[in-house]
Structures are given as structure tokens and as C-alpha cells.
matplotlib code that plots the C-alpha trace (Angstrom):
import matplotlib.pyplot as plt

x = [121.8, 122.3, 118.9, 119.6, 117.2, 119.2, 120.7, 118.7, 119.7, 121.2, 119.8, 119.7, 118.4, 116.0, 115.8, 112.8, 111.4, 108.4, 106.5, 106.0, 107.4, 105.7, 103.0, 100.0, 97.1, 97.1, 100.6, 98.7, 100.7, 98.8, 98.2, 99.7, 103.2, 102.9, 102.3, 105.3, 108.0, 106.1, 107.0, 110.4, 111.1, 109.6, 112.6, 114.7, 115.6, 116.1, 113.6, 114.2, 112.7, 114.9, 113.3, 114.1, 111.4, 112.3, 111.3, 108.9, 107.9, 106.8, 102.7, 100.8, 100.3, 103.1, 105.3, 102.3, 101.4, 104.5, 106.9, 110.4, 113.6, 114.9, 114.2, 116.9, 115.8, 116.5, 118.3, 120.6, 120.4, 119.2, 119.4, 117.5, 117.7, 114.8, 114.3, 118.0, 119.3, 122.6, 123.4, 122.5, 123.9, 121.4, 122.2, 123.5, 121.8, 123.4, 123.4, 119.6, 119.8, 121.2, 119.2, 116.2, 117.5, 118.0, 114.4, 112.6, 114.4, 113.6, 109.5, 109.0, 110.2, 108.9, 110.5, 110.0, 112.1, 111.8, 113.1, 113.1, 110.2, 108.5, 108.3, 108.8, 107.3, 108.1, 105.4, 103.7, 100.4, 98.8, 97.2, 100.2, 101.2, 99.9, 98.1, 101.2, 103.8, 105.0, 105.2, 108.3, 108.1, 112.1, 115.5, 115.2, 112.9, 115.2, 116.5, 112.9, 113.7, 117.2, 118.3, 115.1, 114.9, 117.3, 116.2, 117.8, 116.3, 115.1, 112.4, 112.4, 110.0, 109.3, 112.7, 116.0, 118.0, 121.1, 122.7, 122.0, 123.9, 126.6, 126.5, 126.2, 128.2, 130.5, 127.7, 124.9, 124.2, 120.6, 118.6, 115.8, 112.4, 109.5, 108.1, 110.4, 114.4, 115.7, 118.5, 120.6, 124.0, 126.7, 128.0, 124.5, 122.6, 120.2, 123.4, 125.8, 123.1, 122.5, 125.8, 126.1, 122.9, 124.6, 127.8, 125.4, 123.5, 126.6, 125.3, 127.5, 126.7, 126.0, 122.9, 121.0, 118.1, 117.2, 113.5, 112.9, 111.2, 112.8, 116.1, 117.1, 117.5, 119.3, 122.7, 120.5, 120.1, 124.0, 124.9, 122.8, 124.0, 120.1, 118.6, 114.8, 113.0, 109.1, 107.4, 106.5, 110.1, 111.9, 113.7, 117.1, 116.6, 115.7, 118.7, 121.1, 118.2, 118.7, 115.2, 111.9, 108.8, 105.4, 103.9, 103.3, 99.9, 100.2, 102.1, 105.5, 107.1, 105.6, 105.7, 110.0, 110.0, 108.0, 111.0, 113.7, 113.7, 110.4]
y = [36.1, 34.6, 32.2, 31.2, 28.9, 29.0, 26.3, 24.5, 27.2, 29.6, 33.1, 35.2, 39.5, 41.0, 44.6, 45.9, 49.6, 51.0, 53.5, 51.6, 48.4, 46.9, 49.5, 49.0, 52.0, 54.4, 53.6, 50.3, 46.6, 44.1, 41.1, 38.8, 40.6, 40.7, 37.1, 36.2, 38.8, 36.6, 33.2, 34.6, 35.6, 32.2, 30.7, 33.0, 34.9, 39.3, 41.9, 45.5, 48.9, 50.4, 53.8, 57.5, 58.3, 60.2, 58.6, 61.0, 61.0, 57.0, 56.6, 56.0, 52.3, 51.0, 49.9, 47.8, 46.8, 45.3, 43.6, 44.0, 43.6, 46.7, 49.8, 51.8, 55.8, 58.8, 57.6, 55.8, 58.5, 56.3, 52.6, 50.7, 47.2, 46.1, 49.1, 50.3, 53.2, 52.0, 55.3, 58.8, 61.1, 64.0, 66.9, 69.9, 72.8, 75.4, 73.0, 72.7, 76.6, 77.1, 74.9, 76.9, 79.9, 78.7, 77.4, 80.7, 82.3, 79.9, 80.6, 77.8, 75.1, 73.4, 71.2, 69.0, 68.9, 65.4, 64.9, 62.2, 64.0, 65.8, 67.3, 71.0, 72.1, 75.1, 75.8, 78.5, 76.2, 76.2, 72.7, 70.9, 70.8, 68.4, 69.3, 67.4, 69.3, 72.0, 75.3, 77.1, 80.9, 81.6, 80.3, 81.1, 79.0, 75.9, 77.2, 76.3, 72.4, 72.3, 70.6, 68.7, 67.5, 65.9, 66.7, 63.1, 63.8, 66.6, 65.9, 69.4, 69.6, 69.0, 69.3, 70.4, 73.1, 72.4, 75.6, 73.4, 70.3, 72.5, 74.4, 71.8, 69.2, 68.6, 68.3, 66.8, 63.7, 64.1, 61.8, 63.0, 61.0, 62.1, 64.7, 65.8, 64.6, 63.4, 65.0, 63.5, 64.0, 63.2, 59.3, 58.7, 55.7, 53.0, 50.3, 51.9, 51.4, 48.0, 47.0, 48.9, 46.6, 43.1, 43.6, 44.1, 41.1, 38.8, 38.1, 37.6, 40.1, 37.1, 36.1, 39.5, 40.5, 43.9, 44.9, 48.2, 50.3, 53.2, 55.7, 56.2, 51.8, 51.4, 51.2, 48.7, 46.7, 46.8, 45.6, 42.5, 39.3, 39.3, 42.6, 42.5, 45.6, 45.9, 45.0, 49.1, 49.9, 53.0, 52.5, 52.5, 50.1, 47.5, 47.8, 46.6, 44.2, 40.9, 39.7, 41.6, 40.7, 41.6, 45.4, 46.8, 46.5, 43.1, 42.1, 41.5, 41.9, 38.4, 36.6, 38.0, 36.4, 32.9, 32.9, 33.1, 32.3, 30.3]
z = [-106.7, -103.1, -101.8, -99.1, -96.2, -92.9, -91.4, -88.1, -85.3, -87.1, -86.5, -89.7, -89.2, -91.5, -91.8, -93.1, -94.3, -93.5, -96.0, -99.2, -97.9, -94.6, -94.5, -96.9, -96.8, -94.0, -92.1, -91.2, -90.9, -92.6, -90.7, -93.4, -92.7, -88.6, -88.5, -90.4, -88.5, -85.5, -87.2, -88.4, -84.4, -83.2, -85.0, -83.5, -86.1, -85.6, -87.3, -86.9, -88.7, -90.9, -91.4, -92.4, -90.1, -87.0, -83.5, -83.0, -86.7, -86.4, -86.5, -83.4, -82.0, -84.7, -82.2, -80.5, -83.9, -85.0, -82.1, -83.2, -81.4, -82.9, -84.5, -86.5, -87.5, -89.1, -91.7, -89.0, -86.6, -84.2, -83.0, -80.0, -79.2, -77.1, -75.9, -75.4, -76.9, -78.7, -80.9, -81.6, -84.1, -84.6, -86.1, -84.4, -83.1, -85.2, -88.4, -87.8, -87.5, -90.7, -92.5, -91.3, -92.5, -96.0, -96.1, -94.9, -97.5, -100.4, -100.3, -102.4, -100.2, -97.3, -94.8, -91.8, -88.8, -87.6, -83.8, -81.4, -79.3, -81.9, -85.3, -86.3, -89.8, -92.2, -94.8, -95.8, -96.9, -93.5, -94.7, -95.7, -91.7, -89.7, -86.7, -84.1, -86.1, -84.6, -86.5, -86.7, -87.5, -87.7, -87.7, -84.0, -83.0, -82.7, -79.3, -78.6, -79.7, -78.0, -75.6, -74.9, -78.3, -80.6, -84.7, -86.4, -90.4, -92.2, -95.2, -97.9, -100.3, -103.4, -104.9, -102.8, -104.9, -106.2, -104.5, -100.6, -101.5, -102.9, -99.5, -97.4, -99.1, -96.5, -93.7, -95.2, -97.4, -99.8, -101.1, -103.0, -103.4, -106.2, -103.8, -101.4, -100.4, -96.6, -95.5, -93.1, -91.2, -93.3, -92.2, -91.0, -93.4, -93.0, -93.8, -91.3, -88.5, -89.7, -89.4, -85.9, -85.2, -86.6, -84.6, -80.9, -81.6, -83.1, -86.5, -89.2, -92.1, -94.5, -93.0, -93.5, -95.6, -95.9, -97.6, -98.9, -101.8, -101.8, -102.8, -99.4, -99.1, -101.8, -99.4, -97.1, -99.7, -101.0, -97.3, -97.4, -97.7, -99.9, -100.9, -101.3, -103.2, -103.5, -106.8, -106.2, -105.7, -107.1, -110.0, -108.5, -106.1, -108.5, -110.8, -107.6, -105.6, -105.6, -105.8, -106.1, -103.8, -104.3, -103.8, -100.2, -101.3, -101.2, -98.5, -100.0, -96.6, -95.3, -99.1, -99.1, -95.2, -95.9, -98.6, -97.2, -93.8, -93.1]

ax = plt.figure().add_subplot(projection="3d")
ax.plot(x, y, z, "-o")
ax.set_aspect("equal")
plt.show()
């Protein structure tokens, strides 16, 4: 295992999650971990979100909670540097299409269409939506979301059928989590954005830490030069991290920065 203090002047990036890993209760940012991404950027070091999260899917006032100098979502459908939109790979219309079809017919499923403006649900338990999602009725409806809106993840729940990866093997990468599985655009991942991310801002990859809890990290935390999973972690990502930090719950985001970089 790599531990590692960086040199005087040299800038290092830390990549961090957000659901299980800097958020604590409630999709808040404790103020352990916002005062040491501040500390870590005093010293001139990067942070940026890593997240599966859509743009539009982030909570309200995060982005004034938390100042970052990047954010990375959708699995790495997205990427913005200080504001500036670097990449985009959302899914296509008549991908998004399909996928909708299969879902109204599989009853049993639910899904969340998760797009840079807004999000679009599918569920037949009128309280599982949320009241900002958007209900779609049928396949259709996604001529109602395009152009004007750009879907970069889908989340299917609980548990995604064998008979859709088959199908859409060639298209679509899953990951599934306990209670439901993201499904991206095939090439899109949290460590190809990264990298994308390292090469705009001139950092050499070995002076990277990437912090996450769960399956959809696990590549995040392969591409770090130090891969950092939370004491609450899923099982796979602690069989390949290089160190383990204390839970969310606990602020294991700041005790991971203090660390290795402060």
C-alpha cells in the first residue's frame, strides 16, 4: 500500500463520492469534511465529485455546500472544471427509448431516468417517485425529454434481470447495488472521467486519491495512485482499496484527507 504526504508545492487531486462517502444523514456535508476539502484546496491541491448521480439528480444547495473545482457525473457522463463543461456522453434518444420499453413491460421494475435538467421516473408505487421527478407514462414520452435534456444514468430497481444485460450487452455497462443497479453508457466510468479530469488540470496520475463506498467506485479506486473505501464500504470495494477510512457517519472523508494530504 502506497502512503504518500506530497512534496512542498506539489499539487496532488482527490476524487471523492458522494452517497455513503462525503454525505452523512440527509444528503448533508458534515462540517468536519468541508473544512478539510477547504484546507486540502488552501494548499493547492484539486477535489472533485465523483458521482453516479445525474446533474440534475444532485441535492439542492450541495454545490454551495461543498466548493469544488470539479464535478464528474453520471457515472462519467459528465465533467466540469470550474464551471466548464469538458465532456458529455449521454445516452441516446432511441437507447433511452428502448430502455423504457423494457421497463413498462417488466411490472416489477422501476427505474429513474436521471438527466442533466431533470429526472424522469417509472413506477407504478405512486410513493416511491419523488415529487421533482417527472412521471413517464410510455416509451413515448422521451420525445418529451429530447433535445432539451440530455439523460447521463439510469438507476432500475431492485434487481436488473439477467435477460437486459444480455440484451443490451453491447450498449450498456450495469452495476448493481443492494436495491437497485446504475446503468450507464458503455465506456462511460467514474475512472475514465477521472483520468479525462487529471490530464485538463496536468496532474500526474500518481498523485491521486479517490474515496468511495460503493460497487460503482471500485474502478475509481483501481485508477488511484491511493484508493480510499469507507469503513461502511461494499464488500468489493474493500477487497481492492488500499486503505479504509472511517464510516460516512463519521466523517471519513476529512480523517482520509488530514491523512494523506494535510
Amino acid at each position: 500500500m502506497r502512503n504518500p504526504k506530497p512534496a512542498p508545492g506539489e499539487r496532488w487531486a482527490v476524487f471523492l463520492d458522494l452517497d455513503g462517502t462525503l454525505f452523512a444523514e440527509k444528503h448533508t456535508v458534515p462540517i468536519a469534511n468541508r473544512e478539510a476539502i477547504a484546507a486540502a484546496r488552501a494548499k493547492g491541491h484539486l477535489v472533485f465529485l465523483n458521482t453516479g448521480r445525474s446533474f440534475a439528480h444532485l441535492p439542492e444547495g450541495l454545490l454551495e455546500q461543498v466548493e469544488a473545482d470539479g464535478i464528474i457525473t453520471g457515472n462519467g457522463a459528465m465533467l466540469q472544471i470550474h464551471g466548464v463543461l469538458h465532456h458529455e456522453a449521454a445516452l441516446s434518444e432511441e437507447l433511452v427509448e428502448r430502455i423504457m420499453e423494457y421497463v413498462f413491460r417488466r411490472r416489477e421494475l422501476w427505474a429513474l431516468f436521471e438527466g442533466y435538467h431533470h429526472t424522469y421516473a417509472i413506477s407504478r408505487d405512486p410513493e416511491r417517485r419523488k415529487a421533482h421527478q417527472i412521471p413517464l407514462q410510455s416509451p413515448g414520452d422521451v420525445k418529451k425529454i429530447y433535445p432539451d435534456d440530455r439523460i447521463q444514468v439510469v438507476a432500475i430497481g431492485e434487481t436488473v434481470p439477467q435477460d437486459f444485460i444480455h440484451l443490451f450487452r453491447d450498449e450498456l455497462s450495469v452495476i448493481q447495488s443492494p436495491t437497485y443497479a446504475d446503468v450507464s453508457r458503455k465506456g462511460n466510468t467514474k475512472a475514465a472521467a477521472m483520468e479525462m479530469a487529471l490530464t485538463l488540470a496536468g496532474i500526474h496520475p500518481d498523485h491521486t486519491i479517490a474515496i468511495g463506498d460503493g460497487a460503482n467506485d471500485r474502478d475509481m479506486l483501481l485508477s488511484a495512485a491511493v484508493g480510499v473505501a469507507m469503513a461502511n464500504a461494499h464488500p468489493t470495494l474493500l477487497e481492492v482499496a488500499d486503505h479504509m477510512t472511517l464510516s460516512n457517519l463519521d466523517c471519513g472523508v476529512a480523517a482520509a484527507i488530514h491523512k494523506f494530504l494535510l
